[in-house]
N, C-alpha and C positions, 0 to 999 in steps of 0.2 A: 578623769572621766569616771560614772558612774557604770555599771552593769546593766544598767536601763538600755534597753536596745534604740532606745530614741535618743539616746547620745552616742550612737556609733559614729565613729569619724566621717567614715566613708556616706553614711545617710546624709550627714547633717553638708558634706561638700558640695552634695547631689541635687538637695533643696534649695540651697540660697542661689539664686540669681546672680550676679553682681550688676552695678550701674555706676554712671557719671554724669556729673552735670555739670556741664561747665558754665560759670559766674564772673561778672567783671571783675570781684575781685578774688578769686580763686576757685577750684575743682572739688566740689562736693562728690563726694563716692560714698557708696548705701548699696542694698541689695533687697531682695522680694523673694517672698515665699507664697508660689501660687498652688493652689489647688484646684484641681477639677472640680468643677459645679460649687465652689465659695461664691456664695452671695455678699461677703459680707468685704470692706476695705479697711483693714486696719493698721495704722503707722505707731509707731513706735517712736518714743524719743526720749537718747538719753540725759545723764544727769552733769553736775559741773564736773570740777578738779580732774582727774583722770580717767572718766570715762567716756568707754566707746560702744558701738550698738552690737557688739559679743558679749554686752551684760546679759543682753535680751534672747542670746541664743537658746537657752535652755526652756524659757518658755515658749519662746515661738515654734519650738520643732515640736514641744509638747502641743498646742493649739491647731499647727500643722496635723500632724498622725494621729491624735488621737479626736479630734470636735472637723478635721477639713478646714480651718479658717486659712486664707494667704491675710499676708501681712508685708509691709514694708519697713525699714530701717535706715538711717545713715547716720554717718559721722560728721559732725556740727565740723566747719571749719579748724583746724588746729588739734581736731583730735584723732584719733583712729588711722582710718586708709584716707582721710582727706585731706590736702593742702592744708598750709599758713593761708590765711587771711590777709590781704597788704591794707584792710583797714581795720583801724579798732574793735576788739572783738566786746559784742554789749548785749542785752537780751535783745533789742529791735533788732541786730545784723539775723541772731539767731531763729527768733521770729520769719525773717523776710528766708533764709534758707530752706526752715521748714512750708512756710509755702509755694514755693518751686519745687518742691517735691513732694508735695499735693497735685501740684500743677501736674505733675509725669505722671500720676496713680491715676489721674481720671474719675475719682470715684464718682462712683453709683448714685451719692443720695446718702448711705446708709455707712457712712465715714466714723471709726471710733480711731478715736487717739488714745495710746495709752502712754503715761508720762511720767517719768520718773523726777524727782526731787527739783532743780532749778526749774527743768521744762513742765513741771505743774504750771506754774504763771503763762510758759510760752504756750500751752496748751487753751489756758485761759481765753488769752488772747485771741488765737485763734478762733473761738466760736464767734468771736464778732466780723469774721471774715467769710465762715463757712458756716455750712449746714450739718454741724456733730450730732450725730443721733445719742453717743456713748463716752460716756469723757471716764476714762478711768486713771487717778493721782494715786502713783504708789510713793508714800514718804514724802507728800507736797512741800514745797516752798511758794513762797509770796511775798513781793518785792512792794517797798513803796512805792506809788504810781513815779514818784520824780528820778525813781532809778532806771528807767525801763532804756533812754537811748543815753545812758552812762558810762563811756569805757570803762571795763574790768578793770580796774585802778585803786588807787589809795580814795579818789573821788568815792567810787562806786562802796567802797567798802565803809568809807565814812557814813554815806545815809542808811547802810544795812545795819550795821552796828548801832546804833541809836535806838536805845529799849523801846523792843516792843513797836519797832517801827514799820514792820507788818500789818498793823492793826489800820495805817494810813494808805493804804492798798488801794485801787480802783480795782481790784479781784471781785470786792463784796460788789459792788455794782453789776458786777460783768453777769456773776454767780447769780445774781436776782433775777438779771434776763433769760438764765437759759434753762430752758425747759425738756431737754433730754436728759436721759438716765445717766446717773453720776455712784460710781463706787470709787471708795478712798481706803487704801492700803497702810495702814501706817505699821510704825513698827513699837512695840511693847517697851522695850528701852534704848528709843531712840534719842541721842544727845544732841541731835541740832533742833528740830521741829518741836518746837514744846506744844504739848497737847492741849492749850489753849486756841491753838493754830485748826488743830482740825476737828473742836468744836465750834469753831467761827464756820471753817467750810461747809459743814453741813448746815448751819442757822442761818447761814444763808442762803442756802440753796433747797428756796421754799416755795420752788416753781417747779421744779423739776418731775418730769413722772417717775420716775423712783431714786432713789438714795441709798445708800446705804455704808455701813464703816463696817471695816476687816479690821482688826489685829493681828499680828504675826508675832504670836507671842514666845519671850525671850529674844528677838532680833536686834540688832541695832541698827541705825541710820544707811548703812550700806546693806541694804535690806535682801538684794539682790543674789549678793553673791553667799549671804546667808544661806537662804532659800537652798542656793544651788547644791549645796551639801546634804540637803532635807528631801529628800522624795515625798516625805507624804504631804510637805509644805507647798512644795512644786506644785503635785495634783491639787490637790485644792485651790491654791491662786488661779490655777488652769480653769479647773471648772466653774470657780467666780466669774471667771471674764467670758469664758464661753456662756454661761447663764444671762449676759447681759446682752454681749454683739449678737449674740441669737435669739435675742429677746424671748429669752423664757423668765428672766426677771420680770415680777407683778410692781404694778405700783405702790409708793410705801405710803404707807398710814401718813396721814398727819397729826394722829395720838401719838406713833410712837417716839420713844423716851429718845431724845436730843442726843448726840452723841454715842449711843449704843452700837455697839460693835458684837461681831459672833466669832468664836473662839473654839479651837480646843480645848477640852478642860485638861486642868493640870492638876497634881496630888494637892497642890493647895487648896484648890476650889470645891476639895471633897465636902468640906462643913456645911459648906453655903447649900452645896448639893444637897446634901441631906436634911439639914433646915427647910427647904424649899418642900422636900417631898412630905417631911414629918407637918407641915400645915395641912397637904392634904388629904394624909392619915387622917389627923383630927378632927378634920371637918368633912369626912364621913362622905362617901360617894363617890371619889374620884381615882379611890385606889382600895384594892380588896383585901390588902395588909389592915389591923386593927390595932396594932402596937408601934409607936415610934422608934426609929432606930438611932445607934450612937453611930459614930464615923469608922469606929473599930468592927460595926457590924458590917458596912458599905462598903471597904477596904478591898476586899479580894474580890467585888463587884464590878469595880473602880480597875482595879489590875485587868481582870479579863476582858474589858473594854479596850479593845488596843484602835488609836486612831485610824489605823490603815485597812481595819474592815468592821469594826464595830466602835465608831466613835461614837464619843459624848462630847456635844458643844456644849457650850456657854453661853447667855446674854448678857454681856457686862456691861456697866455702864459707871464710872467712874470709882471702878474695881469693886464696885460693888455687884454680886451675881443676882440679875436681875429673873431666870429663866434656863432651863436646861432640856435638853435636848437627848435622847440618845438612841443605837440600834442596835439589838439586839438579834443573835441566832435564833432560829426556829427550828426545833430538835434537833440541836447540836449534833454535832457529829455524823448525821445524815446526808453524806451526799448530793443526793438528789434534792434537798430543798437548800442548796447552797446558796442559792441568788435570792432567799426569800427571809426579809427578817421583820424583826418587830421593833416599830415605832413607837417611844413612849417619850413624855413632855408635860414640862411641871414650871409653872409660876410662880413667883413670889407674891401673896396674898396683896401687898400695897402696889403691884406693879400690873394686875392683872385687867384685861378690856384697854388695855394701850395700843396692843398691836406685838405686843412681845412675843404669844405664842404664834399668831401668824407669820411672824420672822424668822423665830426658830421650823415651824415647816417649812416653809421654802427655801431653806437654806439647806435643812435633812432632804429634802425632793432634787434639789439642783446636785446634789453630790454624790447622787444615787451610782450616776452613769459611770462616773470616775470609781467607784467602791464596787463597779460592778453587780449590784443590786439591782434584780427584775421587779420585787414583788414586795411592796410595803401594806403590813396589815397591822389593823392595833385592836387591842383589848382593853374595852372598859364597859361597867355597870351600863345597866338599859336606862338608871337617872340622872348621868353626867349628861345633860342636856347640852351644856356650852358645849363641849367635848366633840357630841355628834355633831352639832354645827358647823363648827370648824373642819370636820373633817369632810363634810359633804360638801362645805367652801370649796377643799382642794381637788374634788373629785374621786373622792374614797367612797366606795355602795359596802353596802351591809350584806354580808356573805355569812353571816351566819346569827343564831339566837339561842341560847343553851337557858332556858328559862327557873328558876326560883333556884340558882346553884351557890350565890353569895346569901352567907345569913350573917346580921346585923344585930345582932343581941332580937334575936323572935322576926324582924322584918327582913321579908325575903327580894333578892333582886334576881333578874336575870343576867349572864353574862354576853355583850354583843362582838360581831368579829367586823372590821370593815377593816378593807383593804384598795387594794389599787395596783394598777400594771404601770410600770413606771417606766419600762421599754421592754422592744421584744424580746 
C-alpha cells in the first residue's frame, strides 16, 4: 500500500459495499461504491487469467474521494469472491453475468462501463443491449465473432490464435453503431494487444461524439497493476475517466490524426520537442525567442518540468511527436500564485489545423483539477491570430495587453495575457 491516504485500509473497507447474486448456475459476488449526490453509474469489469475486481480498487477509491463518482464491480464466475460455474465458462456466460448486474445497478440512463482486456469485447457487446453513454477499454481485446459462445478450451484457443484473427470480429460492426464517447487506454509495451488492434478501434469508431487514445507509457499488458505502483499514472487515468463519465470531454475532430494518443513526455521525446518549437522560432510570431535551440539547451527545462505538477504531454501518433503541451510556474517560488500557471503549446508544422492543438488543450484543461491548478493563463504576440482563436474556443478572455514590447528586427508587437478560471 501506498502513503496516499486514499489507500488507507480501513477507508477503502468502509466504501465498498459487498453484494450477491445468485444465478442457476452459480453466485456472483461484486460490491458498490456509492457516493452522495453521483449522478453518474459506472461498472467495472475485469480482465481474463487471474484476475479479480481488486485490480480496480485503486482507481475506484481514487474516482470515489477525489471526482464523488459510485461505481460497481464483480467477480466473473470462477474468479475472485464468486463461485465455480457448473457450466462452461465462454464470453456469452460472461456477457449474460454482467448483465444481471446491470440489472441490480438500475442505472440512470447515463451508464459507463469501464473494461479491461477480455471484457473490452464484453463491454462491446453490451452496447447492443444497453444504453452506454461512456465506454472506456483499458488494454482492449477482440474476439472473432465465432468465438463468442465458445468454451474456454483448446476449441476457444484455436480460433484466437489464428493470425490476426481479430480482424474477423463483429466488434468493427458494433463500434460503427455506437455513438457515445469512447476512450482507449493502451499500454506502450504491451505484449498481447498489438497496436494495430487499437488503430482499428478508433477507425472504427466514426460515429461516436468523442474518441480518444491514452498511452500509459513504459506499461505492459497487465497495465493495472502497473499503474498501481505509479501515482501520478493513477491521477491521470483518474482524471481521464472523470473527464469523460462527467462529460467534460468535448467532441473530437474528425481531422484529428487516427490513432493519436496524449502522453507524458519522456527524456526521449526531448528532440521532437524541441524541433516542434524551433519551427516556430523560424517562422516568426508564435514565440518571442529569435534563435533556435539544441536539445542540450531544453535539457534542465525538460528536468524541471516534473509530471506531478508542471507536466509536458505529448501528441504522438505512431511515435512520431506530433504536438506538445506543457505547464509552467508563474513566479516560481511565490506562494501565493501556487495554483496559477502558464499554458504553453506547439505543433508540428505538417500536423497543424487537424485538431492536434485542440487535443492537447483539453487534455491540459481536464487535468487541471487533479494538478491542483486554479488558474491557466498564456502568453503570446497580439499576431498569433490562430493562437487567440483557440484560446477564446476554450473559454480564455484577454486579461491583459503590454503593447510594442516584442521587437522583430525594427517591427514592433504587443505582448497579450489570456487566461481562465479553471475552478474555484
Amino acid at each position: 500500500m501506498r502513503g496516499d491516504s486514499f489507500y488507507n485500509i480501513s477507508i477503502i473497507l468502509n466504501i465498498f459495499k459487498e453484494f450477491s447474486i445468485n444465478l442457476e448456475y452459480g453466485k456472483v459476488r461484486g460490491d458498490h461504491v456509492v457516493c452522495d449526490n453521483s449522478t453518474a453509474d459506472v461498472l467495472f469489469l475485469h480482465g481474463a487469467g487471474k484476475a479479480n475486481r481488486t485490480r480496480f480498487q485503486g482507481i475506484r477509491t481514487r474516482l470515489s474521494k477525489k471526482f464523488r463518482i459510485s461505481s460497481t464491480a464483480f467477480d466473473y464466475l470462477g474468479h475472485g469472491d464468486s463461485t465455480e460455474s457448473t457450466l462452461p465458462d465462454c464470453l456469452k456466460l460472461r456477457t449474460e453475468q454482467a448483465c444481471e448486474v446491470i440489472k441490480r445497478m438500475r442505472p440512470s440512463g447515463r451508464l459507463s462501463i469501464v473494461a479491461s482486456s477480455m471484457s473490452a469485447y464484453i463491454a462491446l457487446k453490451l452496447t447492443e443491449q444497453y444504453q452506454v453513454r461512456n465506454l472506456i477499454l483499458i488494454v482492449p481485446a477482440v474476439y472473432h465473432q465465432n468465438a463468442y459462445a465458445v468454451p474456454f478450451s483448446s476449441a476457444f484457443t484455436k480460433i484466437i490464435r489464428q493470425d490476426s484473427s481479430w480482424v474477423n470480429s463483429d466488434a468493427w460492426s458494433i463500434l460503427e453503431a455506437y455513438t457515445g464517447n469512447l476512450l482507449i487506454i493502451s499500454a506502450e509495451n504491451d505484449e498481447v494487444i498489438p497496436k494495430e488492434l487499437i488503430k482499428y478501434l478508433y477507425d472504427f469508431s466514426t460515429n461516436t461524439n468523442s474518441r480518444k487514445v491514452c498511452m500509459i507509457p513504459g506499461a505492459p499488458h497487465r497495465i493495472l497493476e502497473f499503474i498501481s505502483g505509479r501515482p501520478e499514472y493513477l491521477k491521470d487515468l483518474a482524471s481521464e475517466m472523470n473527464a469523460l463519465i462527467t462529460e467534460k470531454a468535448r467532441p473530437s475532430s474528425k481531422a484529428l490524426n487516427a490513432g493519436m494518443m496524449i502522453r507524458i513526455a519522456q527524456q526521449n521525446d526531448l528532440a521532437g520537442i524541441v524541433d516542434i518549437y524551433n519551427q516556430a522560432v523560424i517562422m516568426k510570431g508564435a514565440t518571442a525567442d529569435t534563435e533556435p535551440f539544441t536539445v542540450a539547451d531544453r535539457r534542465q527545462w525538460f528536468i524541471e518540468h516534473s509530471p506531478h505538477q508542471y507536466p509536458v504531454w505529448v501528441a504522438e501518433e505512431t511515435s512520431v511527436i506530433l504536438g506538445w503541451c506543457s505547464l509552467s510556474p508563474y513566479r516560481h517560488g511565490r506562494k501565493a500564485l501556487l495554483h496559477t500557471v502558464e499554458i504553453s503549446y506547439y505543433v508540428h508544422e505538417d500536423h497543424r489545423r487537424k485538431g492536434v492543438g485542440n487535443a492537447l488543450m483539453q487534455h491540459a484543461v481536464n487535468q487541471c483539477c487533479e494538478l491542483n491548478v486554479k488558474t491557466l493563463f498564456a502568453l503570446l504576440l497580439e499576431c498569433n491570430l490562430d493562437s487567440i482563436k483557440m484560446l477564446e474556443k476554450f473559454g480564455f478572455a484577454r486579461w491583459g495587453h503590454m503593447p510594442n514590447v516584442a521587437n522583430f528586427g525594427g517591427e514592433e508587437y504587443g505582448h497579450l495575457i489570456y487566461g481562465k478560471r479553471v475552478r474555484p
